[in-house]
N, C-alpha and C positions, 0 to 999 in steps of 0.2 A: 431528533436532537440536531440541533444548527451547530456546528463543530465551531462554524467561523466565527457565530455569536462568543462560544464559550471560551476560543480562541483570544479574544477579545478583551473578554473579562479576566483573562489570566495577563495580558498585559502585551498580547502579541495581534499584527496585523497579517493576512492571509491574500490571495489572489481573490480578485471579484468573483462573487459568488454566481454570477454570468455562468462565469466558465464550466462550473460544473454542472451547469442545469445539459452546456455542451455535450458534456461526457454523457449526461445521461443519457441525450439523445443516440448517440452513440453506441450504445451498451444497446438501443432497441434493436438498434440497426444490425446491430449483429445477433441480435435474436429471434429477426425475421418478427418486431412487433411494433413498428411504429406507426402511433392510433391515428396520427392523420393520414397513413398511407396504404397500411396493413388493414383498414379496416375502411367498408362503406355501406350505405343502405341501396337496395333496391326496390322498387314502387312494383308491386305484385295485384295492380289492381284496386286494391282495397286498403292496403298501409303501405310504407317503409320498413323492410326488413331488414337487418342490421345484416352484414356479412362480412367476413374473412377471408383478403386475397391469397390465391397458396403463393406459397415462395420457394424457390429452389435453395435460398439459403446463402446466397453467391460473398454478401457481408463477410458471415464465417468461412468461408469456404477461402479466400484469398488471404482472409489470416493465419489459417493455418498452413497454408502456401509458404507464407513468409516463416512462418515460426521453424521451418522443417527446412527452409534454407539456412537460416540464423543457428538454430540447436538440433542437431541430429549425431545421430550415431558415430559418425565421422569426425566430431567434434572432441578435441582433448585439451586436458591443461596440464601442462608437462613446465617441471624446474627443475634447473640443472640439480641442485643440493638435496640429496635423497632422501634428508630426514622432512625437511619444508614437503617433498613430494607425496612421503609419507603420511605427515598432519594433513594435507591438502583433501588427500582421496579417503581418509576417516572422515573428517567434515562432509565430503559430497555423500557418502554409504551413508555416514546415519541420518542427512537430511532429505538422502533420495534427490539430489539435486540436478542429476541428469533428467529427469523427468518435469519435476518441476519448474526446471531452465525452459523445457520445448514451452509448456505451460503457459507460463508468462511473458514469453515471446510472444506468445497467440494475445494474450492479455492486452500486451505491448500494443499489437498490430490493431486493436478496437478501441482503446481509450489513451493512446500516446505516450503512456507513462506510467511505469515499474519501480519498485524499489526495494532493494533486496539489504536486510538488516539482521545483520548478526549478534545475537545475546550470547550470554554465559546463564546455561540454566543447572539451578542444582546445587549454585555455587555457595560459598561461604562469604560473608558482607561484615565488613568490621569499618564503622563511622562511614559509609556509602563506597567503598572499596574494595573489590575481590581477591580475597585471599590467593594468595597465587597458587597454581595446581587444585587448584578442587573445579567443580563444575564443570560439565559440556557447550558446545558451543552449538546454537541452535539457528538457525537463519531462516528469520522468517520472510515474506514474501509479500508486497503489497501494489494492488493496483490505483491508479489514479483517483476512482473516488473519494480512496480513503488516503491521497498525502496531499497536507497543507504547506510548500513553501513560507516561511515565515522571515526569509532575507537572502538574498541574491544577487549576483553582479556579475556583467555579460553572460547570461546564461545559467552561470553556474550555481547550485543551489548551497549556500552555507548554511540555513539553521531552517528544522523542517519540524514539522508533527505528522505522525502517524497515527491511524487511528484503527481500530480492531472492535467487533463487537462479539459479544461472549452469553449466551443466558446460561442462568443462574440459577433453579428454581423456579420455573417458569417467571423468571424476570431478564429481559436483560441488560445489561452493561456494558457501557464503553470506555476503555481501555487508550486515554491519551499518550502518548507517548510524546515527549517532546527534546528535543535535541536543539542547545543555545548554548553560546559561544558566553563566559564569563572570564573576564580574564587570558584571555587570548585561548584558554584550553576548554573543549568540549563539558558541558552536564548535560546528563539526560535525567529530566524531570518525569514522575511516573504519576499519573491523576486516574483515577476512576467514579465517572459519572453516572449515572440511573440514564439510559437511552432513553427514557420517555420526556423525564422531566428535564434534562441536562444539569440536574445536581448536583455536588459535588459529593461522595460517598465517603466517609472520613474512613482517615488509615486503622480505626481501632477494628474497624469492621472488615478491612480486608482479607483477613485470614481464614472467615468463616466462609466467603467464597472460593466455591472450588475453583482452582483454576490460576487463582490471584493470589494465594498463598506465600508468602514468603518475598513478594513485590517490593522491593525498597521505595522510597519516595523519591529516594534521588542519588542515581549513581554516577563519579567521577571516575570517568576511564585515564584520564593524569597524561592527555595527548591536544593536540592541536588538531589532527587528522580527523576526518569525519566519520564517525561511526556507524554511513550507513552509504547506499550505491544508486543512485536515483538513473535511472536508463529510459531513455528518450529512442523516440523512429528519427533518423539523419534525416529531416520533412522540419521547412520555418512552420513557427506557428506564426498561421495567417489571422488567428483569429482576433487575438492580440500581442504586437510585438513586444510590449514589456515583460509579455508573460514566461517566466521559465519551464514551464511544460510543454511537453510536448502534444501532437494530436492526430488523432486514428490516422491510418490508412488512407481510408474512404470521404 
């Protein structure tokens, strides 16, 4: 599925699609498998045998250097007001977030850019609204291939799509998320596509998939602030300076 295509056809423009062919390179690179460099033939006489350089791995190896300087044990998030401190370390316990954090730091370190987005799962929805007190708060966690910037200024990202892929029933689906600015305060639009075809799955059907159950099409958080945390390496992207992503390491 071409996210940027379908991007598109909902009514929004994305970062050149360049860039991510970037990232993928990237993601080889730290997986000790990149085909033009990881792999060559040798002449044994009679043919060309295809072969497999080793690698010690040194890609991942520096990113997790970084991740364990970034987020480690050492690491706290302390405020002064003991109920806020309270909420704060329930959200990290049931999102497992001290781990996670090292995680995506290492994430961070090979494709330049995280983003860490917190739902209310569970919750109660009256006309795209969360009933207040009901539902948990769930944060999910996303790397570079799958966030689309969709409007920007010096850097900073104002309206983004996230995207997530899920199967179903031996099929799967992707799961857009999109976060746009109406009226000066945040909607997050909810679309779920067919990953093969990039269809659009209509809402009568969402319920029968597990997972998408109970999915609103579109919820207003009734704020200006951004509902989500886009994290960059302190590194200009050289690759393109319009761009607001960030890029590997390496």
């Amino acid at each position: 599925m071409e996210v940027a295509r379908y991007l598109k056809g909902q009514g929004y423009g994305t970062v050149d699609r360049s860039f991510y062919r970037l990232i993928s390179l990237w993601e080889d690179w730290y997986r000790s498998d990149v085909r033009k460099f990881h792999y060559y033939k040798v002449y044994n006489g009679q043919t060309h045998v295809r072969q497999k350089r080793y690698s010690l791995g040194m890609a991942k190896k520096v990113c997790e250097d970084l991740a364990d300087l970034l987020m480690n044990e050492k690491v706290g998030i302390t405020v002064s007001d003991p109920r806020t401190q309270a909420f704060i370390d329930r959200v990290f316990r049931d999102n497992n977030m001290l781990v996670r954090l090292n995680e995506y730091q290492e994430r961070k370190a090979y494709t330049g850019t995280v983003a860490y987005i917190p739902n209310i799962s569970g919750a109660d929805v009256e006309k795209g609204a969360v009933v207040a007190g009901t539902g948990r708060i769930k944060v999910d966690c996303v790397s570079a291939s799958h966030i689309y910037p969709l409007s920007w200024e010096n850097g900073r990202i104002s309206e983004c799509a996230f995207v997530s892929v899920r199967t179903v029933d031996n099929r799967r689906y992707a799961h857009i998320q999109i976060h746009a600015l109406e009226g000066g305060e945040y909607v997050i639009e909810n679309h779920i596509a067919d990953a093969e075809s990039g269809r659009d799955v209509s809402e009568e059907r969402w319920g029968s998939l597990k997972g998408f159950e109970g999915l609103c099409p579109r919820v207003y958080p009734g704020t200006s602030e951004r509902q989500f945390v886009i994290d960059t390496l302190n590194i200009v992207n050289n690759a393109d300076e319009d761009n607001p992503m960030g890029i590997a390491l390496f």
